[in-house]
N, C-alpha and C positions, 0 to 999 in steps of 0.2 A: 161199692167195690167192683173192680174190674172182673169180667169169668173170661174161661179159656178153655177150648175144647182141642184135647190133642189130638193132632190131624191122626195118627196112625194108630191110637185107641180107642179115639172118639169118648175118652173119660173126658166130664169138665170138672174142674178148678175153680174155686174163687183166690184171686191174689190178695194177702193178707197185707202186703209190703216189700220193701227192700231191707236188708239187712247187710252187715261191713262185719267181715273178719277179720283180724288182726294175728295172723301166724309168722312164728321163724320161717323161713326158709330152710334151715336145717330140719325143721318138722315136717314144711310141705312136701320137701324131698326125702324126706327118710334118713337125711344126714347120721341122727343123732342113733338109729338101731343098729349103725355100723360101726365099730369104734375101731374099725382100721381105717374110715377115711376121717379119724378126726381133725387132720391136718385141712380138711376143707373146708370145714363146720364154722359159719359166720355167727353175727347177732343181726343179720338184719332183716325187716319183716316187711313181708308183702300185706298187702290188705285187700282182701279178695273180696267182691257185691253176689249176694244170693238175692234171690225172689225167695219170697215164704210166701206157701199155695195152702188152700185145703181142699179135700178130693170132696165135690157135692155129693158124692156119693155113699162115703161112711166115714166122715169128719176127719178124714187120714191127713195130717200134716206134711208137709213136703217141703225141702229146699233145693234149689238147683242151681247152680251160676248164672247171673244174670246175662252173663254174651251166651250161656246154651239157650237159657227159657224163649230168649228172644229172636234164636237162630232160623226161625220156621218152623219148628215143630208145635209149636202151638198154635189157634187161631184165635183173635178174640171176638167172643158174641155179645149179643146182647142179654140183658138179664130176662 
């Protein structure tokens, strides 16, 4: 498995995988806690990619968006 040391904490990471959401958009936005904007509340769904990480440090699971994990804040090392 890939690791990954965050540049600005210097915790590493082992990457477990990618993973795929499947959300309304009236959920990702909040559509649906407002029910005075029902008038704009669709059915259609984004599907969003996370990284699933674990911290080597005390087996702490983690998800992130895959366009942040791989924005620079992480670097990856060798194991």
């Amino acid at each position: 498995m890939r690791r990954f040391k965050h540049k600005k904490r210097g915790t590493t990471y082992e990457m477990l995988g990618l993973a795929k959401m499947q959300i309304s958009a009236d959920t990702l936005y909040g559509y649906e806690n407002d029910r005075r904007d029902a008038g704009r509340m669709t059915n259609n769904l984004e599907t969003m990619s996370f990284v699933v990480y674990r911290s080597l440090h005390d087996d702490t699971l983690w998800v992130r968006p895959e366009r942040e994990f791989f924005d620079g804040r992480f670097q990856e090392i060798e194991k």
